[in-house]
C-alpha positions as CSV (number, residue, x, y, z in Angstrom):
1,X,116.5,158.4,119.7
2,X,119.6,156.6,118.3
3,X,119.8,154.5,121.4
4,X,116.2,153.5,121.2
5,X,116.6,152.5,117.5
6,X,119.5,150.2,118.8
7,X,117.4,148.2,121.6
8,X,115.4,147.7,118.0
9,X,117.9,146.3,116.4
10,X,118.6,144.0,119.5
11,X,114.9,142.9,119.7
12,X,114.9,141.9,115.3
13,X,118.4,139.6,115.7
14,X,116.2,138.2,119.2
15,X,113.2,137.6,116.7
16,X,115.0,136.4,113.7
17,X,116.8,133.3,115.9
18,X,114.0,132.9,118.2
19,X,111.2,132.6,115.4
20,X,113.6,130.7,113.0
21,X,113.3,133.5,110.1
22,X,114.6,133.3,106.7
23,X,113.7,136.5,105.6
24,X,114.5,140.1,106.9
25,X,112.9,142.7,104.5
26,X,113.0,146.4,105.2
27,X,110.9,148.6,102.4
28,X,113.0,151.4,102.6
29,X,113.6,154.7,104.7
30,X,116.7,152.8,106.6
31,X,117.8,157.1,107.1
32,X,115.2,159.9,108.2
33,X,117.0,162.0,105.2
34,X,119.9,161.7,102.5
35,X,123.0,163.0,104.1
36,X,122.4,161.3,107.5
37,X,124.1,161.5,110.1
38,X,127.7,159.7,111.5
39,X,126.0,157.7,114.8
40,X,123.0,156.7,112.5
41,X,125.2,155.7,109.6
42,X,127.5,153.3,112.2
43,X,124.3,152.2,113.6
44,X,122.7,150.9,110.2
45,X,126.3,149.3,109.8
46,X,126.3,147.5,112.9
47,X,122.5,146.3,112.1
48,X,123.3,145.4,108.2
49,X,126.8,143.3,110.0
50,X,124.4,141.8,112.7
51,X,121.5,140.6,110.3
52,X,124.6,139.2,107.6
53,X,125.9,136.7,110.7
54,X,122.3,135.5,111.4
55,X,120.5,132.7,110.1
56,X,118.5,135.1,107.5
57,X,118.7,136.7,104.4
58,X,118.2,140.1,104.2
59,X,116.6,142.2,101.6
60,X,116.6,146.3,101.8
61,X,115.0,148.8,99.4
62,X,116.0,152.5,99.8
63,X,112.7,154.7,100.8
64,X,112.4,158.4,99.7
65,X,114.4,159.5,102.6
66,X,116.9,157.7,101.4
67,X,119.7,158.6,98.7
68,X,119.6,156.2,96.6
69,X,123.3,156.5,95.7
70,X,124.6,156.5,99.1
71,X,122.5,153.8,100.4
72,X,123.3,151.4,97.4
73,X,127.1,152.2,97.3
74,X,128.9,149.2,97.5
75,X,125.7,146.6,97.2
76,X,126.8,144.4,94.2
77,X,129.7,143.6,97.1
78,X,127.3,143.4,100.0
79,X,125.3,141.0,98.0
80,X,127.6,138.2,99.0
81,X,127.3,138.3,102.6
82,X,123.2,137.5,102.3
83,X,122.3,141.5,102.7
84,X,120.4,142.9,99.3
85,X,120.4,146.5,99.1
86,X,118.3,147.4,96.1
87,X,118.0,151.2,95.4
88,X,118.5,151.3,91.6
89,X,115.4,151.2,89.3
90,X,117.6,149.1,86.8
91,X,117.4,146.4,89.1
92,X,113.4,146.0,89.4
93,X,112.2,142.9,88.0
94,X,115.7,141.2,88.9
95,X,114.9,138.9,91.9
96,X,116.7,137.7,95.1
97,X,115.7,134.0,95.7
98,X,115.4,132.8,98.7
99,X,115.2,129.0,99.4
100,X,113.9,126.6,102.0
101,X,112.6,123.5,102.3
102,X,109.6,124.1,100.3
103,X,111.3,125.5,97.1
104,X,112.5,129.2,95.7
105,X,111.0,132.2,96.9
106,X,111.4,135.2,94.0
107,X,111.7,138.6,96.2
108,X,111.3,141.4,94.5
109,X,113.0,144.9,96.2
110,X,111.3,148.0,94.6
111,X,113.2,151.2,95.5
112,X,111.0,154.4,95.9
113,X,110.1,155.2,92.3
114,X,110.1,159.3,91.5
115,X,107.6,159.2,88.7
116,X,109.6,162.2,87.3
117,X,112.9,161.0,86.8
118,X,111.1,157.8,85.6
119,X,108.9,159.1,83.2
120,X,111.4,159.0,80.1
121,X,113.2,156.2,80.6
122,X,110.5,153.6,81.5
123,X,108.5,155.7,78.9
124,X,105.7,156.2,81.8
125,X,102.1,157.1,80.4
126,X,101.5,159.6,83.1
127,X,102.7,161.5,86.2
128,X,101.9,159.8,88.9
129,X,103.2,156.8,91.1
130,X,100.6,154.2,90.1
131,X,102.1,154.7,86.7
132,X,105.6,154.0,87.8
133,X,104.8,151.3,89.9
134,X,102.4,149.6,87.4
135,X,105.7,149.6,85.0
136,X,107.9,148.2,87.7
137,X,105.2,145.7,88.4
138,X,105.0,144.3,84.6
139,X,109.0,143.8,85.1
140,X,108.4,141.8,88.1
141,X,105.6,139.5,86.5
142,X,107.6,139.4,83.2
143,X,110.4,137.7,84.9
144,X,107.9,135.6,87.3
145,X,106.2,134.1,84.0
146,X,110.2,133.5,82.6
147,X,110.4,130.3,85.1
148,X,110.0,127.1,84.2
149,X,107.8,126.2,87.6
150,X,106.4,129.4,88.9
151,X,108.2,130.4,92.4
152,X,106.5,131.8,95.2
153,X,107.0,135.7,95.2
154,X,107.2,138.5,97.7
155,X,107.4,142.4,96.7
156,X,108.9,145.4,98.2
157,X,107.4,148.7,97.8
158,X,107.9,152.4,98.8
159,X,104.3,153.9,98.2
160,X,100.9,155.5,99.7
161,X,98.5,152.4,99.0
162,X,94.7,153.1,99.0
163,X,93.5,151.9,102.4
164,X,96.0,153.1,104.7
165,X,96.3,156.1,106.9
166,X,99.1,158.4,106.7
167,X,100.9,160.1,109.8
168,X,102.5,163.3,111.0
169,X,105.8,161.8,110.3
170,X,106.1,160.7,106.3
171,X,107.5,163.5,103.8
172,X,105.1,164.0,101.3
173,X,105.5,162.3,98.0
174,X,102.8,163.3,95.9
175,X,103.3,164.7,92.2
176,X,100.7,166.4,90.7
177,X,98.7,165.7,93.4
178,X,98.9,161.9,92.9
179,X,100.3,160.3,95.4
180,X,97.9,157.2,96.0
181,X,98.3,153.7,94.5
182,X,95.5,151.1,94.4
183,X,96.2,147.7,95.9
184,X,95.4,146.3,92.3
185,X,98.4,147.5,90.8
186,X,100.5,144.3,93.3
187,X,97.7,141.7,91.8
188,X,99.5,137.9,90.9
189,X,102.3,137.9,93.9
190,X,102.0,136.1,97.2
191,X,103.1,138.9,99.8
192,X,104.1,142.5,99.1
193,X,105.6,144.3,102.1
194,X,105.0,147.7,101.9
195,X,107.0,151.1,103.2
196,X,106.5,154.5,103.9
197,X,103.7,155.0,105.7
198,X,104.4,155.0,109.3
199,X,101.5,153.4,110.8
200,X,100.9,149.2,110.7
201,X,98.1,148.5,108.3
202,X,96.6,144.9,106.9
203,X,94.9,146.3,103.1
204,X,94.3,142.8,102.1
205,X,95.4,139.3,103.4
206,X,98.6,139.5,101.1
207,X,99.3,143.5,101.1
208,X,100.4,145.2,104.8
209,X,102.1,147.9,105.7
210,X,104.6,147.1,109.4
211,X,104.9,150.7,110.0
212,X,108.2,152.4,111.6
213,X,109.6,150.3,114.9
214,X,109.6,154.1,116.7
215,X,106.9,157.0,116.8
216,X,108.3,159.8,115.2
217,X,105.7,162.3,116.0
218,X,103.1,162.9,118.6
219,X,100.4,161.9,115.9
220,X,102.0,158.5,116.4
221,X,100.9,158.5,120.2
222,X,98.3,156.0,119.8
223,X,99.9,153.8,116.6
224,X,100.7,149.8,117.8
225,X,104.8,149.7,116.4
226,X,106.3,146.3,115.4
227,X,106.7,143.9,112.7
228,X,105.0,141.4,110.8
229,X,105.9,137.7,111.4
230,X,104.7,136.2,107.4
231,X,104.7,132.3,106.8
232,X,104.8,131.5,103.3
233,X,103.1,128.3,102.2
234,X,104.2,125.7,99.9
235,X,101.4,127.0,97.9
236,X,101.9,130.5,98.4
237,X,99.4,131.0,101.1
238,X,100.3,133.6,104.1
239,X,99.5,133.8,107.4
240,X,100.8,136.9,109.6
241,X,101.2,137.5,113.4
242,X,102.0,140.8,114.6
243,X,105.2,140.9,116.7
244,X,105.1,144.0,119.4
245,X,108.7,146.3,119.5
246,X,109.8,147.1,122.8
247,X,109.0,151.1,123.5
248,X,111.6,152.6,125.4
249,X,109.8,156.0,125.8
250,X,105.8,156.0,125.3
251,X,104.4,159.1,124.0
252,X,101.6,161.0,125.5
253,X,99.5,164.2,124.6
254,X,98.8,165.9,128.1
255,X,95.6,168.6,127.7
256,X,95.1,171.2,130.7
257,X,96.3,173.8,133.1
258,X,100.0,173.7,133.9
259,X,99.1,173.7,138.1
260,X,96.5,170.9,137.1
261,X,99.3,169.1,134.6
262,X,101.9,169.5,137.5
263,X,99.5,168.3,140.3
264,X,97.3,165.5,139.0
265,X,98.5,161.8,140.7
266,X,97.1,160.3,137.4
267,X,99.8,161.7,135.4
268,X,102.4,159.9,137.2
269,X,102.7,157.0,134.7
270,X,103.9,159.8,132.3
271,X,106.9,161.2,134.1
272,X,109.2,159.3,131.5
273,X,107.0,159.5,128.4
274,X,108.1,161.5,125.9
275,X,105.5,165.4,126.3
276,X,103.4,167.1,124.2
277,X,101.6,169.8,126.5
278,X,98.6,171.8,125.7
279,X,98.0,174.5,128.3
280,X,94.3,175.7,128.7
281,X,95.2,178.4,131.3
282,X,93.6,182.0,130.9
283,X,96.4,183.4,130.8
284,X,99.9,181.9,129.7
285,X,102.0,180.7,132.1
286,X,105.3,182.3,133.0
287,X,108.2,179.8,132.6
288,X,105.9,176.9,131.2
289,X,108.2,174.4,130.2
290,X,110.8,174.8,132.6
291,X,108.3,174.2,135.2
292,X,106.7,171.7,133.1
293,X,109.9,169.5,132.6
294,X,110.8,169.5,136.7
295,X,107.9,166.7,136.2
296,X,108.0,165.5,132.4
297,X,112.1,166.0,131.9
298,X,111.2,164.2,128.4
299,X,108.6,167.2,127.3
300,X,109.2,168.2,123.9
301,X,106.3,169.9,122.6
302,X,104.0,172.8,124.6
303,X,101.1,174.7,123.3
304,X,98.6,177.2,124.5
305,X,94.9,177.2,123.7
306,X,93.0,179.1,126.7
307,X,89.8,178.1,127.7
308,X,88.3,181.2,128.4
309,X,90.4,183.2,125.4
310,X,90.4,187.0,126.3
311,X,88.8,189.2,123.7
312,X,91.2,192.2,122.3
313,X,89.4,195.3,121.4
314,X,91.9,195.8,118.2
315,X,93.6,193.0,116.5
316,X,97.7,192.6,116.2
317,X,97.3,193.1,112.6
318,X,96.3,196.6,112.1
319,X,99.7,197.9,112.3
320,X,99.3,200.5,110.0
321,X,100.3,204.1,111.4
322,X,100.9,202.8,115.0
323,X,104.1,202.8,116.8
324,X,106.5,199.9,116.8
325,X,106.1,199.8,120.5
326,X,102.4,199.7,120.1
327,X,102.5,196.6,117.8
328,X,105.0,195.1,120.3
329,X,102.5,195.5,122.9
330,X,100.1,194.1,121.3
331,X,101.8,191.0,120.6
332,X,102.4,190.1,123.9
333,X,98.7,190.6,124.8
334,X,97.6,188.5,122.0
335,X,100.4,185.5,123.1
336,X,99.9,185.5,126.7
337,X,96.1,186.7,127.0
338,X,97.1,189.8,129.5
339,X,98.8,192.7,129.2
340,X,102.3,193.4,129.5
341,X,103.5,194.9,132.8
342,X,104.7,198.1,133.0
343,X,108.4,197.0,133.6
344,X,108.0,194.6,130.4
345,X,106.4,197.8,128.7
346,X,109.3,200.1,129.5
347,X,111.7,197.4,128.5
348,X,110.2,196.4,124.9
349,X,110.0,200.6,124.4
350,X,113.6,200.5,124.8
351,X,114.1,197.7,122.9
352,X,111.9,199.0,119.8
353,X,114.5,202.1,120.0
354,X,117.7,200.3,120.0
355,X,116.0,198.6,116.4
356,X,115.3,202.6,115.1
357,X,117.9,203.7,112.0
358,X,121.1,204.9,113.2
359,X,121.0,208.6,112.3
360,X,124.7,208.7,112.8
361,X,125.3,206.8,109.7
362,X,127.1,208.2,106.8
363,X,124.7,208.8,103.8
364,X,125.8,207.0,100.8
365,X,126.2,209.3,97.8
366,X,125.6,208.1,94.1
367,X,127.8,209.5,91.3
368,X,128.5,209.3,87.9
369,X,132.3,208.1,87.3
């Protein structure tokens, strides 16, 4: 998907000079995991190079995909070209201000906070991530309440926040089973921009979530991708438009049976999507997804749930005191819904004796020295 992630980047630097924006922020995952790899590494380089010559500042938290080390090697440098990469929890309450015509704007770039490697040195209360977060917000309101005239304020957060629906696509981030933050915890700010989850979500006027640019999972299929477009008020108010991202491959979830899935005209407008296939045949298909991609070459994903499932007499899991060939047999009938042939029998028999002990082997003996 790296080229698709590119035509993304294309379509922010498009946004950013057509809409006049003074601020890029990006609440963290900028990598789908810590050691990523080269191609996406250049490509975040060529984005972070491309956002430092346009007209905006840039702020970027690091997500918990993200290693924080990595990510924020070299930042205290990178500050001076106008691109903030904040990943180090020393750093929360410190602000990057922004201004324009109407004044300072204090942003705030919270890094994913791991409650457990928190808990001691913030002193945390409990185990969870409204605790951390609560702490990091008292940092950021402590040095709000520091200014002589109060400056408008926008936060960056890497959290699950009450009111939104999480995806296919997010790692899990829960500790003790507490994963979920309510929206109080961001109370006295203008705008806090929130990461992780993957899906675009408004909580309150001042607290939304923009979602990933891409789907990364068919349970994405039906999620609107983009970015929020904020205007800040002299006063601090917000208003918000919702600014589509070009999709270079749409997803689609195809249900039926293959010759049905192969013949239908209706399909058509999904020859280029990107696949997932559920097969209701009787029986499973021989060959399924090579036939399947001569029409969908993008099919990634293919499943099998019969509509008229086959009952079997005696399940795959007694295996107790029955041959390995048997077992074998059974598994295939329990797969595909028929039974196997008797060339496929004859073949797996052979197969189940090439797995059988080698009785040639020498036997190891065990002495005393």
């Amino acid at each position: 998907m790296l080229e698709h992630q590119a035509t993304y980047v294309d379509h922010l630097i498009d946004v950013v000079e057509r809409e006049r924006v003074d601020l890029v922020v990006v609440a963290g995952d900028i990598y789908d995991r810590a050691l990523p790899p080269v191609d996406a590494v250049h490509l975040a380089d060529e984005a972070f190079a491309r956002l430092a010559a346009s007209r905006a500042r840039v702020v970027i938290t690091s997500g918990n995909h993200d290693s924080a080390q990595r990510l924020g090697f070299g930042s205290r440098l990178i500050d001076a070209s106008g691109v903030h990469i904040r990943t180090d929890h020393r750093t929360v309450g410190s602000a990057v201000v922004v201004e324009n015509d109407h004044g300072p704007v204090a942003v705030y770039g919270l890094p994913y906070l791991d409650p457990d490697a928190l808990r001691e040195p913030w002193s945390l209360p409990g185990r969870s991530h409204e605790a951390a977060l609560t702490e990091a917000m008292r940092r950021v309101r402590a040095d709000l309440d520091s200014w002589t005239v109060r400056p408008r304020s926008v936060v960056l957060a890497h959290a699950f926040v009450a009111g939104a629906q999480p995806s296919d696509s997010e790692r899990d981030i829960s500790v003790g089973g507490v994963s979920i933050v309510p929206t109080t915890v961001f109370d006295g700010v203008d705008y806090v921009a929130l990461g992780h989850l993957h899906g675009r979500a408004t909580l309150t006027d001042r607290v939304r979530y923009s979602g990933s640019p891409l789907a990364y999972s068919f349970s994405e299929a039906q999620h609107h991708k983009g970015s929020w477009l904020v205007d800040l008020a002299p006063d601090g108010g917000v208003t918000a438009g919702f600014v589509d991202a070009p999709v270079p491959r749409p997803l689609a979830r195809l249900t039926g049976a293959l010759d049905d899935l192969l013949a239908d005209p209706a399909l058509t407008r999904h020859e280029q999507s990107w696949v997932q296939a559920t097969l209701t045949d009787d029986t499973r298909p021989m060959h399924a997804m090579e036939r399947l991609r001569r029409r969908f070459p993008h099919a990634l994903v293919l499943g099998f749930e019969p509509a008229n499932p086959e009952p079997h007499a005696l399940p795959v899991a007694r295996t107790h005191g029955r041959s390995d060939h048997a077992i074998a047999l059974d598994f295939v009938a329990e797969l595909r819904g028929v039974p196997a042939t008797e060339a496929e029998s004859r073949l797996l028999r052979r197969a189940c004796d090439a797995c059988c002990d080698d009785r040639d082997l020498d036997t190891l003996v065990a002495g005393g020295a």
